[in-house]
PDB file as gemmi writes it, atoms N, CA and C in Angstrom:
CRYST1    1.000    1.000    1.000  90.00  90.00  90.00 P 1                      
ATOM      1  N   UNK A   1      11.687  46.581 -52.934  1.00  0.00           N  
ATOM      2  CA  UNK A   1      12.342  47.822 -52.575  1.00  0.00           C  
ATOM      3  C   UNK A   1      11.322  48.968 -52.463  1.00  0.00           C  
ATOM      4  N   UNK A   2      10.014  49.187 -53.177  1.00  0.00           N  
ATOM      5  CA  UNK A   2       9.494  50.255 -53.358  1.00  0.00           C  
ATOM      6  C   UNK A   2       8.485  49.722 -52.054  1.00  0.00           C  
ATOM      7  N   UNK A   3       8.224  48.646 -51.544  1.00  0.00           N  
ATOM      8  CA  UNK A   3       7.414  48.724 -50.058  1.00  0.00           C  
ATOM      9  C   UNK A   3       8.474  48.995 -48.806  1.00  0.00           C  
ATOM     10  N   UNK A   4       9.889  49.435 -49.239  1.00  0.00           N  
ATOM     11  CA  UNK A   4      10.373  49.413 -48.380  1.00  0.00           C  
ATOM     12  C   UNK A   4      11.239  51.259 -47.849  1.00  0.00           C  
ATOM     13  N   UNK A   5      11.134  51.659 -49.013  1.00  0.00           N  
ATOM     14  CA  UNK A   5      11.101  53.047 -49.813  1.00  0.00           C  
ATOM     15  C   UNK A   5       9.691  53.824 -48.830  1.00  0.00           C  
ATOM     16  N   UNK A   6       8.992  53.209 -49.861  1.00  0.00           N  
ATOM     17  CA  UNK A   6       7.345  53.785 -49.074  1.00  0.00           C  
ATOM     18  C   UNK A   6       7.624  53.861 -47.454  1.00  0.00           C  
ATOM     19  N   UNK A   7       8.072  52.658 -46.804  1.00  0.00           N  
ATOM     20  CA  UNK A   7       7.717  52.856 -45.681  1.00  0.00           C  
ATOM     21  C   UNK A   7       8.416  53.306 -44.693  1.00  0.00           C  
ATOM     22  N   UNK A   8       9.662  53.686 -45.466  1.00  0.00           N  
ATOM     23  CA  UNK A   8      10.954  54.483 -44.704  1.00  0.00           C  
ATOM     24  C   UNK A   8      10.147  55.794 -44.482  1.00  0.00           C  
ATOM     25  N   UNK A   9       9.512  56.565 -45.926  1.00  0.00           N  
ATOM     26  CA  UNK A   9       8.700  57.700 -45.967  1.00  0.00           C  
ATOM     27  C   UNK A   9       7.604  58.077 -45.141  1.00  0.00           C  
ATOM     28  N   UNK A  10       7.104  56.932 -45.184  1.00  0.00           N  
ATOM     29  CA  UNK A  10       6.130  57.291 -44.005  1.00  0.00           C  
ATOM     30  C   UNK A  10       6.410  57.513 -42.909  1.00  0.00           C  
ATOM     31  N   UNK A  11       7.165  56.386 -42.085  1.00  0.00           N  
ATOM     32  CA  UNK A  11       7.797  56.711 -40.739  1.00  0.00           C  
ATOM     33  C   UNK A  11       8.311  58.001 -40.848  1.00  0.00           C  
ATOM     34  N   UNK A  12       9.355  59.151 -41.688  1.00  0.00           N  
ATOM     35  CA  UNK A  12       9.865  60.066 -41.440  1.00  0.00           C  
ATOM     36  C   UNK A  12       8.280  61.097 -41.171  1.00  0.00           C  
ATOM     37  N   UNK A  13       7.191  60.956 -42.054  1.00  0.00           N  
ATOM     38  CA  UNK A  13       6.263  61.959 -41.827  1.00  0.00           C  
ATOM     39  C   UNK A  13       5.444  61.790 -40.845  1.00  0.00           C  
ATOM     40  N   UNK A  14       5.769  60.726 -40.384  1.00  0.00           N  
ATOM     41  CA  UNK A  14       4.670  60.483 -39.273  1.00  0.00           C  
ATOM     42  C   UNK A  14       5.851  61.112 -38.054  1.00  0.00           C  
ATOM     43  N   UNK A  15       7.065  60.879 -38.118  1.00  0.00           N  
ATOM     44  CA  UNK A  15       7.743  61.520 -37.037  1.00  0.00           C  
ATOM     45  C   UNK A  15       7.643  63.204 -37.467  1.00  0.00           C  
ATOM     46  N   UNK A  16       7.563  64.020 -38.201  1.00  0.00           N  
ATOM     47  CA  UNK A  16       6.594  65.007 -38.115  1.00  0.00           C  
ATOM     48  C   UNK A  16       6.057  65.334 -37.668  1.00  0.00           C  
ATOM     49  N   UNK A  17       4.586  65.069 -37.928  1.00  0.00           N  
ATOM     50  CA  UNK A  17       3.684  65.186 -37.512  1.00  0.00           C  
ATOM     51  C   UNK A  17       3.254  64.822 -35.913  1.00  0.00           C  
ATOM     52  N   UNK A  18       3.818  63.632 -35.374  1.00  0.00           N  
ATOM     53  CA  UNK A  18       3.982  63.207 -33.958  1.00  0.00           C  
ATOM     54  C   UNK A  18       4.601  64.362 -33.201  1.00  0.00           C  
ATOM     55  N   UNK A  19       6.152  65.148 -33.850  1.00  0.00           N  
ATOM     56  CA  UNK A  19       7.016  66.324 -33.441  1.00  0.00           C  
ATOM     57  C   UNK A  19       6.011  67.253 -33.584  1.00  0.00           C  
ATOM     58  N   UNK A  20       5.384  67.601 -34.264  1.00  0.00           N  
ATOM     59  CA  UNK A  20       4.100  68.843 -34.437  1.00  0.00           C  
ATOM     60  C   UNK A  20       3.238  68.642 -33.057  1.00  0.00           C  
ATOM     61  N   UNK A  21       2.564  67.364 -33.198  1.00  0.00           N  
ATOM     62  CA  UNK A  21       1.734  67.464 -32.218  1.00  0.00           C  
ATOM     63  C   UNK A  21       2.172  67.723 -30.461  1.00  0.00           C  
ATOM     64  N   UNK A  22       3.263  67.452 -30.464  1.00  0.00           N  
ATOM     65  CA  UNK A  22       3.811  66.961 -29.142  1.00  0.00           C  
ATOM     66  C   UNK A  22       4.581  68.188 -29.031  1.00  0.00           C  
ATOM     67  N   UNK A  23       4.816  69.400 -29.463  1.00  0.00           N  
ATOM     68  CA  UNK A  23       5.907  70.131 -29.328  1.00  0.00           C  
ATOM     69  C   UNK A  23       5.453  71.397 -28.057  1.00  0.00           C  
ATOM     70  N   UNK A  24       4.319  71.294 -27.812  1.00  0.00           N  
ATOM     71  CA  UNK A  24       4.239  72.139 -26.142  1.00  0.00           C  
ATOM     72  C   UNK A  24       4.738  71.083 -24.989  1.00  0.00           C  
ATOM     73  N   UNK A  25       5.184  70.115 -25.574  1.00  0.00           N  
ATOM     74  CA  UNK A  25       5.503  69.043 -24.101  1.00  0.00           C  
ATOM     75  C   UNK A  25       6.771  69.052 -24.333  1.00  0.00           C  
ATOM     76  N   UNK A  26       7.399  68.522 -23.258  1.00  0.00           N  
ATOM     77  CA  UNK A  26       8.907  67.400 -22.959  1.00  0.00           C  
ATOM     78  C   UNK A  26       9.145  66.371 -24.288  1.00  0.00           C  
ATOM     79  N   UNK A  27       7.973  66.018 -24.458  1.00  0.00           N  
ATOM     80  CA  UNK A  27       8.495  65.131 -25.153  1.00  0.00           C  
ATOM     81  C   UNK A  27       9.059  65.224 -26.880  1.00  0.00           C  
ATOM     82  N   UNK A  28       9.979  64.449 -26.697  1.00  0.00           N  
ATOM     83  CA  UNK A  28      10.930  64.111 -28.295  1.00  0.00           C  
ATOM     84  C   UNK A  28      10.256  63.310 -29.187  1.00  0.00           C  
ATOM     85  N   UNK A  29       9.986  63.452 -30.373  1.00  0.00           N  
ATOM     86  CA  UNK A  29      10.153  62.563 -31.542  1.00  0.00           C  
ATOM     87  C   UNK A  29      11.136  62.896 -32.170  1.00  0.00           C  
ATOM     88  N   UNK A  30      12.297  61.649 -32.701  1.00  0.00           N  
ATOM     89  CA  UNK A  30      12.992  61.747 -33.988  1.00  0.00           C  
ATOM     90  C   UNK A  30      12.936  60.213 -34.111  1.00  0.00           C  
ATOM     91  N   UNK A  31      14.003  59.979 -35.873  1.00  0.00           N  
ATOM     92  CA  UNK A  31      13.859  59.260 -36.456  1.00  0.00           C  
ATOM     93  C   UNK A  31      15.625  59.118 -36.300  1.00  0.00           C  
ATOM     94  N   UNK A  32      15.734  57.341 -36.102  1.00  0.00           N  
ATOM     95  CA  UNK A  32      17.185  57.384 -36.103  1.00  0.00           C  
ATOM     96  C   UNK A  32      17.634  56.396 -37.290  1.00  0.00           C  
ATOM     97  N   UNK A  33      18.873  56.947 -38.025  1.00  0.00           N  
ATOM     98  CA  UNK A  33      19.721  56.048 -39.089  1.00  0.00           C  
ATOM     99  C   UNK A  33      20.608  55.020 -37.846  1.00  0.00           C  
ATOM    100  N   UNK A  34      20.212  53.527 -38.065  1.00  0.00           N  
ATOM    101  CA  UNK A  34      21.792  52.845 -37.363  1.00  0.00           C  
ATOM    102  C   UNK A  34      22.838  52.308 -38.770  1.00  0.00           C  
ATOM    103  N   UNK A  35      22.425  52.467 -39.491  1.00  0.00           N  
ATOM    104  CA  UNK A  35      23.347  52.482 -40.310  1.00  0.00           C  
ATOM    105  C   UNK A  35      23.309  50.828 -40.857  1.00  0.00           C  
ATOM    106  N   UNK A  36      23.790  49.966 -41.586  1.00  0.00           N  
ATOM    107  CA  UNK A  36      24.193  48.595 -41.954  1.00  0.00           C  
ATOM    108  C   UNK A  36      24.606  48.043 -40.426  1.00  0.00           C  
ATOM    109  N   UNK A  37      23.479  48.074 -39.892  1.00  0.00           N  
ATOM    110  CA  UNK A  37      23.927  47.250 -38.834  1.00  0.00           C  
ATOM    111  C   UNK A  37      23.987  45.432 -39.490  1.00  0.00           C  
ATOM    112  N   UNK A  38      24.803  44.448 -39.111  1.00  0.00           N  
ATOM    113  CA  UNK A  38      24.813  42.658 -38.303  1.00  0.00           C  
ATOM    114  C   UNK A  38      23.317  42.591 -37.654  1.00  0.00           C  
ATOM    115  N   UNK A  39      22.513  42.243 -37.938  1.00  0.00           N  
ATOM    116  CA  UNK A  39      21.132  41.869 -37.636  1.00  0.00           C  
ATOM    117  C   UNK A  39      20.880  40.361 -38.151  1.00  0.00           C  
ATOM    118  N   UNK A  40      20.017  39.881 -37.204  1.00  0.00           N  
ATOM    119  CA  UNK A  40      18.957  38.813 -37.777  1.00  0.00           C  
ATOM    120  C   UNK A  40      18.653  39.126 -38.926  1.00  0.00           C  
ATOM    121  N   UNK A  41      18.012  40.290 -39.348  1.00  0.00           N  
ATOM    122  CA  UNK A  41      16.869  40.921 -40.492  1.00  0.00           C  
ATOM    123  C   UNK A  41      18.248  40.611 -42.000  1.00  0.00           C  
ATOM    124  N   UNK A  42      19.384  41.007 -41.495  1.00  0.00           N  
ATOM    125  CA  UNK A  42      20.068  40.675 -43.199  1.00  0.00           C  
ATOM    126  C   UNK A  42      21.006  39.959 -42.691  1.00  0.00           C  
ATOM    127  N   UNK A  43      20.925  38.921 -41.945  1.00  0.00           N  
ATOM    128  CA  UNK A  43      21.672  37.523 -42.089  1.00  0.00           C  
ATOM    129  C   UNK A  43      22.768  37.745 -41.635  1.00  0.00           C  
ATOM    130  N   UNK A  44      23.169  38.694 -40.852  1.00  0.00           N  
ATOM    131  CA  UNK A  44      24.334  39.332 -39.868  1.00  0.00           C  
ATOM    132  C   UNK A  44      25.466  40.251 -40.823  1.00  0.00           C  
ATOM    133  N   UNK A  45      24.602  39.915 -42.514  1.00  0.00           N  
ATOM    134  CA  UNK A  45      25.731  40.781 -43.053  1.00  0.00           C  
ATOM    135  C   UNK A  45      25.933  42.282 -43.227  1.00  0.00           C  
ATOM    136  N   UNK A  46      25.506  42.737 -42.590  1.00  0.00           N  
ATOM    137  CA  UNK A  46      25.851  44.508 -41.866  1.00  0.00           C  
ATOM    138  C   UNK A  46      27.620  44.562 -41.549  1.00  0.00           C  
ATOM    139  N   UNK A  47      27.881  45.890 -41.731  1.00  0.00           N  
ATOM    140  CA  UNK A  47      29.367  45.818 -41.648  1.00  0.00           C  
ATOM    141  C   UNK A  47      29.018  47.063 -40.534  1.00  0.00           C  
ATOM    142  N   UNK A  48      28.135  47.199 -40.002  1.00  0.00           N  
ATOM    143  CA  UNK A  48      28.425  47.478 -38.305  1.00  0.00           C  
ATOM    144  C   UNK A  48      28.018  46.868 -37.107  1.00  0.00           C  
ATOM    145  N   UNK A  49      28.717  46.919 -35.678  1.00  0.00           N  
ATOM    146  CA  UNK A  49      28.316  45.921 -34.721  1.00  0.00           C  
ATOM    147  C   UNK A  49      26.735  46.365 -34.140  1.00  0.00           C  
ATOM    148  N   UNK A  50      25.879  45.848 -33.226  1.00  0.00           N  
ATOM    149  CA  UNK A  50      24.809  46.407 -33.180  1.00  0.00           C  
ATOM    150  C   UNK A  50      24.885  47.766 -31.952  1.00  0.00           C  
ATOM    151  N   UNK A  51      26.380  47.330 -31.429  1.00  0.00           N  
ATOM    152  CA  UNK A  51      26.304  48.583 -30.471  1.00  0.00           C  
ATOM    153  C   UNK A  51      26.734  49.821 -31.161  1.00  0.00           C  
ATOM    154  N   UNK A  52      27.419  49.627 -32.521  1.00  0.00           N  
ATOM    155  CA  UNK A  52      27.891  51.236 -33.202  1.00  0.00           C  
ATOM    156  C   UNK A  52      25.987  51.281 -33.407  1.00  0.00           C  
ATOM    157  N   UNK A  53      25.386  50.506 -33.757  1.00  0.00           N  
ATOM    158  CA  UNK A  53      24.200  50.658 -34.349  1.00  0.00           C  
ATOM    159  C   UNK A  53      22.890  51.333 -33.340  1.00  0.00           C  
ATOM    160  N   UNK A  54      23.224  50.967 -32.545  1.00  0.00           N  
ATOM    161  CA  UNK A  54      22.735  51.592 -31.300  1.00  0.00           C  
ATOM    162  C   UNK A  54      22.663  52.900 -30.490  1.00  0.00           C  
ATOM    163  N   UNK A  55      24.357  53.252 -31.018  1.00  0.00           N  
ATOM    164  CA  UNK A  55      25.011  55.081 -30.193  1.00  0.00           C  
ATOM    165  C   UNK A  55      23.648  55.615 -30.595  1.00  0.00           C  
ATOM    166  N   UNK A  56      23.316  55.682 -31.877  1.00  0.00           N  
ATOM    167  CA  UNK A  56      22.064  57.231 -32.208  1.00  0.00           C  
ATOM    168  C   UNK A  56      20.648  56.592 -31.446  1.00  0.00           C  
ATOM    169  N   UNK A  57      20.696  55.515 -31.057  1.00  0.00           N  
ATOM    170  CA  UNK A  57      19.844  55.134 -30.581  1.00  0.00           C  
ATOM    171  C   UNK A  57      19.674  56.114 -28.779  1.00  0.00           C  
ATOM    172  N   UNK A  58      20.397  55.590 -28.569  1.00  0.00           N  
ATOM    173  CA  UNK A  58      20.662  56.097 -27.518  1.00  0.00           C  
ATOM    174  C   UNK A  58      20.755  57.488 -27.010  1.00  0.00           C  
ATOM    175  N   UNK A  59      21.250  58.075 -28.220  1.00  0.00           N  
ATOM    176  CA  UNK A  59      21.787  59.680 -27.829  1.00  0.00           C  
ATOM    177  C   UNK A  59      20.436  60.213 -28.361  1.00  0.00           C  
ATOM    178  N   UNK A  60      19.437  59.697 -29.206  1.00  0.00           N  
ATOM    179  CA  UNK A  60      17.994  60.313 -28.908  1.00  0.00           C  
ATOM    180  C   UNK A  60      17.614  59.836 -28.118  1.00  0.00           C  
ATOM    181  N   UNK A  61      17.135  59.166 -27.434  1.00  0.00           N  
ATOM    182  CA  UNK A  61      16.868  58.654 -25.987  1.00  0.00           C  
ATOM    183  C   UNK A  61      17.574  59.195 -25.148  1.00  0.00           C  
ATOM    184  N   UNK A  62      18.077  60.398 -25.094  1.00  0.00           N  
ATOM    185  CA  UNK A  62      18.903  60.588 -23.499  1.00  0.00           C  
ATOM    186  C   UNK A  62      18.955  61.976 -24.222  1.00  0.00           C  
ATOM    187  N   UNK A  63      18.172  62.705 -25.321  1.00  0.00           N  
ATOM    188  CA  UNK A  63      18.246  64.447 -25.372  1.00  0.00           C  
ATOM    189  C   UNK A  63      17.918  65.096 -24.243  1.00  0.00           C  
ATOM    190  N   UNK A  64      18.315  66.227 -24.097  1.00  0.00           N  
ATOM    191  CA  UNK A  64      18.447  66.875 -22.800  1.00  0.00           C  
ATOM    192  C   UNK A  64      16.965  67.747 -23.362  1.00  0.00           C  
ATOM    193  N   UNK A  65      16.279  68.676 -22.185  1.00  0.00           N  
ATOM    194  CA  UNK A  65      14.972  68.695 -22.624  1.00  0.00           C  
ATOM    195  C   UNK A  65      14.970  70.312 -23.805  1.00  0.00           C  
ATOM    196  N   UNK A  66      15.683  70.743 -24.121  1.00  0.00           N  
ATOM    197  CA  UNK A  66      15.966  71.489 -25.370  1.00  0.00           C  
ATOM    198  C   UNK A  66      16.604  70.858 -26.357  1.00  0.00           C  
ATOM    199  N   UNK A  67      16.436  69.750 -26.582  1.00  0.00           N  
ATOM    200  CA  UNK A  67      17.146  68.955 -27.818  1.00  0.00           C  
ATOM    201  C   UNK A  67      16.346  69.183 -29.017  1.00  0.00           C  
ATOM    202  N   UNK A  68      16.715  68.424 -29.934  1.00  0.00           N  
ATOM    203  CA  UNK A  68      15.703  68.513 -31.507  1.00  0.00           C  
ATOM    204  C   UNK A  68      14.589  67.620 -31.409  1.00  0.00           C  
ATOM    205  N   UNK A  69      13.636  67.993 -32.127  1.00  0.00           N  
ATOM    206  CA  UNK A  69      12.568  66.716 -32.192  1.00  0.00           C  
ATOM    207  C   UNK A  69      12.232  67.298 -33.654  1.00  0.00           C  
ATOM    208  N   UNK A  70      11.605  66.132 -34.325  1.00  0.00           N  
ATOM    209  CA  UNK A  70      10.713  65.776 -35.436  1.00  0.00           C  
ATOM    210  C   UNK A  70      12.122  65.707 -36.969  1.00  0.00           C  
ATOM    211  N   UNK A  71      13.084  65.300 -36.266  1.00  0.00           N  
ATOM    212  CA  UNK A  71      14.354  65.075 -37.468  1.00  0.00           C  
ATOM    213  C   UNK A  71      14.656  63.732 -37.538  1.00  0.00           C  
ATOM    214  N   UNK A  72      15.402  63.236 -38.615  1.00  0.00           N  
ATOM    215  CA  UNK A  72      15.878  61.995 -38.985  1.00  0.00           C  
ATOM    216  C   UNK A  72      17.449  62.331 -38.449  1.00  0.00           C  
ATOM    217  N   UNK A  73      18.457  61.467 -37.559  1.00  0.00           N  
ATOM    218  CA  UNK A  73      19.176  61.442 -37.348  1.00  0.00           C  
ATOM    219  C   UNK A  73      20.420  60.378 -37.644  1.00  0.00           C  
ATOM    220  N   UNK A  74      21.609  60.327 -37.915  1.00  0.00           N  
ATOM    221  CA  UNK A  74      22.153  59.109 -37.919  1.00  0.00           C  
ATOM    222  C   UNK A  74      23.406  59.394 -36.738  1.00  0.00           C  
ATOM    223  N   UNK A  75      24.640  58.887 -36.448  1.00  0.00           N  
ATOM    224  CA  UNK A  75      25.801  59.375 -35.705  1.00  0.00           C  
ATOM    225  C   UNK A  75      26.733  60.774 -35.765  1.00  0.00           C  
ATOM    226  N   UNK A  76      26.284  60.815 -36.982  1.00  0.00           N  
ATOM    227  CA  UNK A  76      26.921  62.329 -37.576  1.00  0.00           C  
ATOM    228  C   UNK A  76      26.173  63.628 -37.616  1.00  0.00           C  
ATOM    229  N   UNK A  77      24.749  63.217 -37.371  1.00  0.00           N  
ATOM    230  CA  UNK A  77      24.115  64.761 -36.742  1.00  0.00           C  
ATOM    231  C   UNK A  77      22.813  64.262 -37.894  1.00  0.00           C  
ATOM    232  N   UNK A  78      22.218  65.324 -38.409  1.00  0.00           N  
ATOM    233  CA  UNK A  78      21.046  65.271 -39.533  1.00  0.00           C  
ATOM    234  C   UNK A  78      20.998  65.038 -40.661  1.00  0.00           C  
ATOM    235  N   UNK A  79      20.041  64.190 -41.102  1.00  0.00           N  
ATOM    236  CA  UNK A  79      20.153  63.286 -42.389  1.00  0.00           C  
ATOM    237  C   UNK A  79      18.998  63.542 -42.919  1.00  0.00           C  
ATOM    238  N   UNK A  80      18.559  64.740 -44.331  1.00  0.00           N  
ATOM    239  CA  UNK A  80      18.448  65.323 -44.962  1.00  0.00           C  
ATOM    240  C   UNK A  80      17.382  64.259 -45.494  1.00  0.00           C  
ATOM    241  N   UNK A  81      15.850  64.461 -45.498  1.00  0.00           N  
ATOM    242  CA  UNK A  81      15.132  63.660 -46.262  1.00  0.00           C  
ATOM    243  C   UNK A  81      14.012  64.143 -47.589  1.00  0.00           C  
TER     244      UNK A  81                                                      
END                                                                             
């Protein structure tokens, strides 16, 4: 759990710092929650399908070019790290 802890952490600061660097451009960084998705990775036992798991996927991938960058997101808006 604590290599997995660690490396949730990192990814959020590195999406930071990526949002820092990149923020005179177009381009977006964020970080998305899919939530307990049904995956290979935990043996399909997720109690969501991979397409609920997907929406935030998507809806950062398709921000309009004033959207947010350098946040952790899940379906419900910002997720507080």
């Amino acid at each position: 759990m604590l290599a997995y802890m660690s490396s949730k952490t990192a990814i959020n600061a590195m999406t930071v710092l990526f949002a820092k660097e990149l923020q005179d451009t177009p381009i977006k960084i964020n970080s998305a929650d899919p939530g307990y998705t049904a995956t290979d990775l935990n043996g399909h036992t997720g109690y969501r399908t991979v397409e609920q798991g997907a929406s935030i996927v998507v809806k950062l991938a398709t921000l309009p070019s004033d959207g947010p960058s350098g946040g952790f997101f899940d379906e419900n808006g910002v997720i507080p790290w």
